[in-house]
C-alpha positions in Angstrom: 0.0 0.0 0.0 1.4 3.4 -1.3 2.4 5.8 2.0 0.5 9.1 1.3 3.8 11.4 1.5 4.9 9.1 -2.2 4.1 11.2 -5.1 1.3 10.0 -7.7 1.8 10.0 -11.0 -1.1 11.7 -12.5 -3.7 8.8 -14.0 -5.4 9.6 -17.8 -9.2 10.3 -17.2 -10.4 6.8 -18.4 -8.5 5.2 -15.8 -9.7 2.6 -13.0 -9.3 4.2 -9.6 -6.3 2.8 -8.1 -7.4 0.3 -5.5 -5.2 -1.2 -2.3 -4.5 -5.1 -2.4 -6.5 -7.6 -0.4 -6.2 -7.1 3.5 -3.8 -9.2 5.1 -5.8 -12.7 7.0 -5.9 -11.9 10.9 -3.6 -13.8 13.4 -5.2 -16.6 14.6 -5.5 -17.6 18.3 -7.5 -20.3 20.6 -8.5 -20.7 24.0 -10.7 -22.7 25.9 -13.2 -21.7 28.8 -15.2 -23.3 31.1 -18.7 -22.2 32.5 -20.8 -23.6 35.4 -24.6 -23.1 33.8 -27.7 -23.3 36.4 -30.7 -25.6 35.8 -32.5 -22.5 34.0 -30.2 -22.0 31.4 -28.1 -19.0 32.6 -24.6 -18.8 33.8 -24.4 -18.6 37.5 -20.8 -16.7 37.0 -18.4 -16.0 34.9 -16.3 -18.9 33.3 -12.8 -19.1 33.4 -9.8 -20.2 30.3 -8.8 -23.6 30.7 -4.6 -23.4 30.7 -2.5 -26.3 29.6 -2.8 -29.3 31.8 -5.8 -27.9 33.8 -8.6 -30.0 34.3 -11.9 -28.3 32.9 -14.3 -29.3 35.6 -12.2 -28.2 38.1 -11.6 -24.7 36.3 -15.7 -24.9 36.0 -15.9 -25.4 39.9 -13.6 -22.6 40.9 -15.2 -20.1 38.3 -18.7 -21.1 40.0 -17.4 -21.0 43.6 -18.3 -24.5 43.7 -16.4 -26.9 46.2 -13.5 -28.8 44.8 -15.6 -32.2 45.1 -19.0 -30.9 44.0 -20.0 -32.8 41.5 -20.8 -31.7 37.7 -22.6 -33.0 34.7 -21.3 -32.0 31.0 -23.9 -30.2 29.2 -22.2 -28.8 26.0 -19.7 -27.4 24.3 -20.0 -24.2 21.7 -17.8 -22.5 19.4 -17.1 -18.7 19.5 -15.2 -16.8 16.5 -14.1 -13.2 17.3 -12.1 -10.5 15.4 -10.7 -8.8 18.2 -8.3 -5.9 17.8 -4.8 -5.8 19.1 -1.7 -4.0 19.4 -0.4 -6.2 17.2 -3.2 -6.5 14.6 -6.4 -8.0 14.2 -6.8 -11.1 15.9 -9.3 -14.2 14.8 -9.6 -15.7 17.9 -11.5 -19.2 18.1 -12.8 -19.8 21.2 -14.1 -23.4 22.8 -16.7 -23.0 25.4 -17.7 -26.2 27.7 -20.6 -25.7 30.0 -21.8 -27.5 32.9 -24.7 -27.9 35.5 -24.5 -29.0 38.8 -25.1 -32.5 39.3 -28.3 -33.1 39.2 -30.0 -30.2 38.2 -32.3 -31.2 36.0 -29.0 -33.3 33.9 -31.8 -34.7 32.0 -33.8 -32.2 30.6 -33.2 -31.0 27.2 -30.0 -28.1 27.6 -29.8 -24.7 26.2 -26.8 -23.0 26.7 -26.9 -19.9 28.4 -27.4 -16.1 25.9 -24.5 -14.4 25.1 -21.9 -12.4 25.9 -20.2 -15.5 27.3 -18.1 -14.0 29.9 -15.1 -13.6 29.6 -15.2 -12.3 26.7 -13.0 -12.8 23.6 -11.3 -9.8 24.4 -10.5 -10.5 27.7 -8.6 -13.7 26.8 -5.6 -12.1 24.7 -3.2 -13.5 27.5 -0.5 -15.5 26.3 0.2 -18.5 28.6 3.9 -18.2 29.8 6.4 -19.9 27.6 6.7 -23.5 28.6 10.8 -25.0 29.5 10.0 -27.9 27.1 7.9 -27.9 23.3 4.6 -28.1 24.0 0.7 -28.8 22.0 -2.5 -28.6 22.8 -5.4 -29.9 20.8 -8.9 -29.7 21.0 -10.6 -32.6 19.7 -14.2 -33.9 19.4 -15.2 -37.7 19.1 -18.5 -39.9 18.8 -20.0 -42.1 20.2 -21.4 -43.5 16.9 -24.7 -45.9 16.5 -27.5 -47.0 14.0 -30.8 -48.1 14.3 -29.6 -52.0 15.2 -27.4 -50.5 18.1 -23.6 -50.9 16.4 -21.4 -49.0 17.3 -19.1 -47.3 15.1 -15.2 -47.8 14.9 -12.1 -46.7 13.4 -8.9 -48.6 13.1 -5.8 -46.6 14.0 -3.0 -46.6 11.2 0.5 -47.8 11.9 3.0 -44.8 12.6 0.5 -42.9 14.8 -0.5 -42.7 18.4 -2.8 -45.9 19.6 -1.7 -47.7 16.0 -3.7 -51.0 16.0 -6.5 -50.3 18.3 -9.9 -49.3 17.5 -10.6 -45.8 18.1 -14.0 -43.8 18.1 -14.2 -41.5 15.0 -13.4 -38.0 15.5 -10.1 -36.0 15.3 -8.9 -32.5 16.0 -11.5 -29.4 15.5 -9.9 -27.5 13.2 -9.6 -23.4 13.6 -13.0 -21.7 13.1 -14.8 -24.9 12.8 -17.7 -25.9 15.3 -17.3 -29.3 17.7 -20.3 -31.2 15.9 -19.6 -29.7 12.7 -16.0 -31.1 13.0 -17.2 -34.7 14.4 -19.4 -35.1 11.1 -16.3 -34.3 9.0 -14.4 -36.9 10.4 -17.1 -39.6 10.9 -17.2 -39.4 7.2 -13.6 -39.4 6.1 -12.7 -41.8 8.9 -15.9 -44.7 8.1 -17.9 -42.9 5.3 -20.7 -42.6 7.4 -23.5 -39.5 7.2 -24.3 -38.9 11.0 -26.2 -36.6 12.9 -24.4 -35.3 15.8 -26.4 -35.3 19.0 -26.3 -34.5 22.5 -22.7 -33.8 24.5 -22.3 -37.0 26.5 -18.7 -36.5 28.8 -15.9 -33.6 28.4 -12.4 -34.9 29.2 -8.5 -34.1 29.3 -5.5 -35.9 29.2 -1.8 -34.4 28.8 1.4 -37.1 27.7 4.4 -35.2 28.8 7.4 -36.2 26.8 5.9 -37.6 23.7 7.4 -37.5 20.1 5.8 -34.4 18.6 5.8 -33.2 15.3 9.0 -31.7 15.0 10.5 -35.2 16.3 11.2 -33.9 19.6 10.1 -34.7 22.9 7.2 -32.6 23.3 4.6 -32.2 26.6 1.3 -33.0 24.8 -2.3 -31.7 26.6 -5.6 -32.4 24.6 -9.3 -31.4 25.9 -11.7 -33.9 24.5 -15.7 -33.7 23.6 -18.0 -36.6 23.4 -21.0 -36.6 21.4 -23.6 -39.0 20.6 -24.3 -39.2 17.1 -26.7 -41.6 14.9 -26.2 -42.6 11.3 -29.8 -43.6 10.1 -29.2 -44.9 7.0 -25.9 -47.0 7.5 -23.6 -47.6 4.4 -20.9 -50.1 3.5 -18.0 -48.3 5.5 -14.8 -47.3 4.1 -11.9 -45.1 4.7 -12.6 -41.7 2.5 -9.2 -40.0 3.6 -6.0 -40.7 2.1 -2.7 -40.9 4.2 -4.8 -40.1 7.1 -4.4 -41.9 10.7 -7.2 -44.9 9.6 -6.6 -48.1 8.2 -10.0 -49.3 8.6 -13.6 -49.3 9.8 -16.4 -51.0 10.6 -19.6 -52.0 13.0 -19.6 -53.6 16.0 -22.5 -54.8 18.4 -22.0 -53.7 21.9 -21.1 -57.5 23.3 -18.3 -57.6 20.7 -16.1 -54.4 22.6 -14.8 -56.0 25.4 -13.0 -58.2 22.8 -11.4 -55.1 20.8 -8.4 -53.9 21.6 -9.7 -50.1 21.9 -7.7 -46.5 22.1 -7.2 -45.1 25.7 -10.2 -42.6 24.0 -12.8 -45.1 23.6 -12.2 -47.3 26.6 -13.2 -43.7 28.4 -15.7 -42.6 26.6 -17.8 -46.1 26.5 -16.6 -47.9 30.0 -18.0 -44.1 31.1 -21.1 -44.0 29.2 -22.9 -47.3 29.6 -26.1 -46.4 28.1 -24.9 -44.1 25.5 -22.5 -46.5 24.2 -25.5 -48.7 23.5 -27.6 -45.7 21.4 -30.5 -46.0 24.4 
């Protein structure tokens, strides 16, 4: 873009007015928050950003003013995309909210999460986290608990040369920047298994963090990942097959609930479905 101080050489009459390039893409950013919800739909405080290695439900409790042990049910988890200006430039930040109720409170009714603003806002969550002494990633990822209307459930075989290779795995993957939890989920259940599914009701929120793992970059590298559960229901089931190409599954395929104790299953499934009894089985 021209400075205005640089002289302009004079344009002929039938001449296009001159016109600046395209705007440079904002800086991209993530966080994650977590919000303690009361049984009427609205947030009983603030939430709080979930920082690398926390625990959500515990962040949830303290930004509620809950007790450490006070039990919580995993209600939902929404996407927020902001454009917030910085001293560095605009700023796209993509935001991963995870609400919960108090145990109890009406858990099974039908959830609505809260209106916004969700507080904080995007523009109180510029805060870098301090540099970490070793690499470090954090991912957030949403998976399914996948069934049809005979009560399979859906599985994905983990390719060799990645993490879990050789166990079967529920479909799902990373949420990608700007892209919604179920919207992700659906993505993936059809690359991974070829599947069209509807993505359902949040069913468990977890973490886990692998210090010292072989990242990327082939170094040792402290690995923390929030996880999202949904239940999701293909209702017209066909034959299943891989659709991505040099992706992280070698296969795919149905299984009835009685056959899973006989799979050798990813540390993420044997959560999700020793955890979710009844979801696992599509009632």
């Amino acid at each position: 873009m021209r400075d205005a101080s640089d002289p302009v050489p004079p344009a002929p009459s039938d001449a296009a007015a001159p016109t600046d390039g395209p705007a440079p893409a904002p800086r991209r950013g993530r966080r994650v928050t977590a919000h303690v919800v009361g049984a009427d739909g609205a947030t009983t405080a603030p939430g709080r950003l979930v920082r690398f290695g926390d625990d959500p439900a515990e962040v949830a409790r303290a930004a509620g003013g809950l007790p450490a042990d006070a039990p919580l049910t995993a209600r939902d988890a929404r996407t927020e995309i902001a454009v917030v200006d910085t001293p560095g430039g605009p700023l796209e930040l993509h935001v991963d909210r995870l609400f919960y109720t108090p145990a109890g409170a009406a858990s099974d009714a039908p959830f609505s999460a809260p209106p916004r603003p969700w507080l904080p806002r995007p523009g109180d969550l510029l805060a870098e986290e301090p540099d970490r002494p070793v690499p470090s990633l954090r991912r957030f990822a949403s998976y399914g608990v996948v069934t049809d209307p005979a009560g399979r459930i859906l599985l994905a075989l983990i390719a060799p040369g990645f993490p879990g290779a050789g166990t079967w795995h529920l479909p799902g993957g990373g949420v990608d920047h700007g892209e919604d939890a179920r919207a992700a989920l659906r993505r993936e259940i059809y690359e991974e298994t070829g599947q069209d599914g509807g993505v359902g009701r949040l069913v468990a929120i977890s973490h886990h963090a692998r210090p010292g793992q072989m990242g990327p970059e082939n170094r040792p590298t402290d690995i923390y990942a929030v996880w999202v559960f949904f239940h999701a229901h293909v209702a017209a089931p066909v034959p299943t097959r891989v659709t991505e190409t040099a992706g992280s599954t070698a296969d795919c395929g149905w299984f009835a609930p009685e056959d899973l104790p006989h799979l050798r299953l990813s540390l993420t499934a044997r959560r999700a479905l020793g955890s979710l009894g009844a979801a696992a089985e599509g009632r």
